[in-house]
N, C-alpha and C positions, 0 to 999 in steps of 0.2 A: 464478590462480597460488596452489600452497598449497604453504608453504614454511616456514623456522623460522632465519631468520636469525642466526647464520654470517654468515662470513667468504665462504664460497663461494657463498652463496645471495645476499648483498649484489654479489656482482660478478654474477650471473647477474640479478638483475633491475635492474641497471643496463642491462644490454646489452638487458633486453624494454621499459625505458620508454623507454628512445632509440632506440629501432629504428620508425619509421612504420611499418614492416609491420607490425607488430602490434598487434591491438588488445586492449588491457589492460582489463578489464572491471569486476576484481576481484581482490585479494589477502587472501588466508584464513593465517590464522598458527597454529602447535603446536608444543607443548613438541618440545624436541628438544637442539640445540647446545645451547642451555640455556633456561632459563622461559621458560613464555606472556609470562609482563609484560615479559621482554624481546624474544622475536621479534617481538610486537606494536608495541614501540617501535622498535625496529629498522626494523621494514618502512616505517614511516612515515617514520622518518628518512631512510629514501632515496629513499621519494616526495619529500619538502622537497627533500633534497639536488638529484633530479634534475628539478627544478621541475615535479615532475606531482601534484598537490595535487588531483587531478580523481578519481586513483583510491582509491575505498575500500580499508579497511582491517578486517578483519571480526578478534576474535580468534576460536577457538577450543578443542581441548579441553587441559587443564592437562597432562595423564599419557596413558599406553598404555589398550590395553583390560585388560589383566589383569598384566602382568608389571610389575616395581617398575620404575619408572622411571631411566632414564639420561640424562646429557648428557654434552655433548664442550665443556667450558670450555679444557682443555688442548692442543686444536686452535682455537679462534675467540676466545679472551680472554675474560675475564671477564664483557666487555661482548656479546661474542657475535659486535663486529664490530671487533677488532684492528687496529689504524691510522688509528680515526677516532676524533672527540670526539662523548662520545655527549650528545645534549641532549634535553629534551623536544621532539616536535614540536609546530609548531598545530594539521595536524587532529588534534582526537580519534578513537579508536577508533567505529567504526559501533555504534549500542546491539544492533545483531542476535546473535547467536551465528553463528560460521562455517557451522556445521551448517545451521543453517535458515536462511540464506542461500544454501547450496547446494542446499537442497532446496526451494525456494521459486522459485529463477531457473532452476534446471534444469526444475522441474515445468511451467515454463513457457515453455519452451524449443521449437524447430523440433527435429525428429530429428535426431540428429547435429550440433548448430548450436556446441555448446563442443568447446574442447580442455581437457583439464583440465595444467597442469603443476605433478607433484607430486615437492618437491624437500628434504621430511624425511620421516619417520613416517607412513606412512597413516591416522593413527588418524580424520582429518576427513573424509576420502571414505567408509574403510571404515562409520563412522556414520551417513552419510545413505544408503549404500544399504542398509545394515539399516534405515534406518526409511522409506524410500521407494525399493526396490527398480526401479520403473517409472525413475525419473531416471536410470538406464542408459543407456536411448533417448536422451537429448539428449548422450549424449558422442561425440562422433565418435571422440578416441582422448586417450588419458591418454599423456601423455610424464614419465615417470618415472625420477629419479635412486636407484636401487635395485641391490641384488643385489651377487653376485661367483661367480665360478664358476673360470673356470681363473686367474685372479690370486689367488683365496684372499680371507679378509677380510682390513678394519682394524680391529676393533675383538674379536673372538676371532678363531682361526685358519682361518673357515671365514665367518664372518657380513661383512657389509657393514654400517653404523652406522644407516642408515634403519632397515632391514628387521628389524634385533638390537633396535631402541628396543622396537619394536609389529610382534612376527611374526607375531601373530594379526589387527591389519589387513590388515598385506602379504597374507597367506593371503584374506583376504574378498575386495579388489580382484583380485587374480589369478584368482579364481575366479569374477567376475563377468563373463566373458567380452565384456570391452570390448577391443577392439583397445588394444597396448598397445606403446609404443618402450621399450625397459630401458635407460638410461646404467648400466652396471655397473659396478664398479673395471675388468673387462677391457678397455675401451675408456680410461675417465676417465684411470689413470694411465699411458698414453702420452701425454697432453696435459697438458706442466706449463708453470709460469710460469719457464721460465728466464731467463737474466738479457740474455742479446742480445733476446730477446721486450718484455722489460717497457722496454727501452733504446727500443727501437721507440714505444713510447708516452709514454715519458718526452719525446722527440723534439717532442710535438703542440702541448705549454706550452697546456695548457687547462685551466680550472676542474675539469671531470668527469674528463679524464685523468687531472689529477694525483691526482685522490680515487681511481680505478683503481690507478694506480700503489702509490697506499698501501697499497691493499686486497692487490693482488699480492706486494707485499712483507711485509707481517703477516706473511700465509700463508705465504710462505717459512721465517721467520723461526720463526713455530710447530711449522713441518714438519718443518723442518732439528732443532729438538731431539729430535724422537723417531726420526725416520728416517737419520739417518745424512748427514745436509748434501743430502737430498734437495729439491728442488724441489715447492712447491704442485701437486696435479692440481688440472684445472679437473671437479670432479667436478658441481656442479648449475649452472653454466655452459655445460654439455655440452645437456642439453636444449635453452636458447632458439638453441645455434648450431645444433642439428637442424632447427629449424622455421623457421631463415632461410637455412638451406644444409645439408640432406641431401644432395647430390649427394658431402660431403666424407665420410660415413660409411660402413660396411659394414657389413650386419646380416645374421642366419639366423631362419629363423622357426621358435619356440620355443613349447610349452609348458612355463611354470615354474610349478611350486610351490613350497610353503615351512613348512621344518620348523618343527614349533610343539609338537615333543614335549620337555619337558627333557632336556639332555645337553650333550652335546660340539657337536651340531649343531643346536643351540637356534637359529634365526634365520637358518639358512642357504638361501640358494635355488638351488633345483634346475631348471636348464633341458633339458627333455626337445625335443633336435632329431630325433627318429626318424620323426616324418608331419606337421612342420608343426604351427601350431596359434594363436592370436589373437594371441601377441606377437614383436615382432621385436626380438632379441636382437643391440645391437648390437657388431658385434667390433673395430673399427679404425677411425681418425681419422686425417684430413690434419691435423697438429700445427701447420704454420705457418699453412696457409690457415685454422685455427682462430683464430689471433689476427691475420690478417690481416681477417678478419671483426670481431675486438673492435677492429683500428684503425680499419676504414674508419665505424662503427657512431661511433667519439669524433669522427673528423674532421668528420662528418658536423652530431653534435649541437652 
């Protein structure tokens, strides 16, 4: 899982360490919401939180490949994760670098034997397969929180926040012809945290709901200042609920690419549905059975 903790990416790998179905291998961290030195703490923090102290924590790269860097404090809080107390954790960070931990366990890897799920900036995949292109073969498919197309962006009027960070990774993994799932705005914000939703889990009176709860409410609370009293989209939450229940999704199969020329559509992606093509571009979500999914996942833990 490589991801840059947020507010959204902390409720999304809550619901992949409580889930038995999946097995959590590794979590790789990049500048994004906001600094390495905090999605790095961040991630760990929610290992403690959700007592899985088992799974590493790799950091990664500080910045994009070329373009000045951006974060999103103004969506995720200052600390990155909005409605928690942020502390050091125990484990330390792995001494590896994300990169060559990627390219070291993938190198070694059955074909097709990972999923990769990437839910800020590409800029950690797209650098290990510039520097070991062959470790393609071990991904079976990349579930990626990315893009926007007929919802428009959030962060200019065209771009989506991953993709606008580091367009010239986005451009390298897309063009690496790995099978690939897109949570895009089109799909993410018909799925929000509204408030009979979050009641539902308020309901459970557990340790980890309630720390959900908080997360859900941040997000609201962040959202609502710039959108108009808008509701949290569950945008890199959407991922781990594809790979424990696709049957709630719709997708088209897509080739996308992504502009990386300067201008007005600096970071935008482009999904070409005319013959098909490696990624399945998804359009629609079962909204309740989404968080009917996040409840049975808390009831569970």
């Amino acid at each position: 899982m490589d991801c840059d903790p947020g507010v959204d990416d902390a409720v999304m790998l809550m619901m992949a360490l409580l889930s038995p179905q999946l097995d959590v291998r590794a979590i790789t961290t990049v500048a994004g919401n906001v600094p390495l030195s905090l999605t790095s703490r961040n991630a760990r923090i929610l290992c403690q939180l959700m007592d899985r102290m088992d799974v590493p924590v790799f950091a990664g790269c500080p910045g994009p490949m070329l373009r000045t860097p951006v974060t999103a404090e103004d969506f995720h809080g200052d600390s990155g994760i909005a409605g928690l107390d942020p502390f050091e954790p125990d484990r330390p960070l792995e001494p590896a670098h994300a990169v060559s931990h990627l390219i070291k366990t993938l190198g070694a890897a059955k074909p097709q034997e990972y999923i990769l799920v990437v839910t800020g900036p590409m800029t950690n995949i797209a650098a290990a397969l510039v520097l070991d292109p062959s470790i393609a073969a071990s991904i079976g498919r990349l579930v990626l929180m990315a893009g926007a197309d007929s919802e428009g962006g959030n962060i200019t009027p065209t771009a989506e926040f991953n993709v606008f960070a580091d367009p010239h990774a986005a451009a390298i993994v897309f063009n690496s012809g790995i099978p690939a799932t897109v949570m895009s705005l089109d799909v993410t914000h018909t799925v929000r945290a509204e408030l009979p939703r979050i009641d539902r889990l308020k309901a459970l009176k557990s340790e980890k709901a309630s720390i959900m709860v908080r997360l859900l409410e941040a997000g609201n609370a962040l959202e609502g200042r710039w959108k108009e009293g808008r509701k949290s989209p569950m945008h890199d939450p959407s991922t781990v609920a594809w790979l424990l229940a696709p049957h709630i999704f719709e997708t088209r199969a897509a080739t996308v690419s992504v502009v990386t020329d300067a201008g007005d559509r600096f970071g935008q992606t482009c999904p070409d549905f005319s013959a098909g093509g490696p990624h399945d571009w998804v359009t629609a979500a079962d909204a309740d059975e989404f968080f009917g999914l996040i409840e049975r996942i808390l009831e569970a833990a």
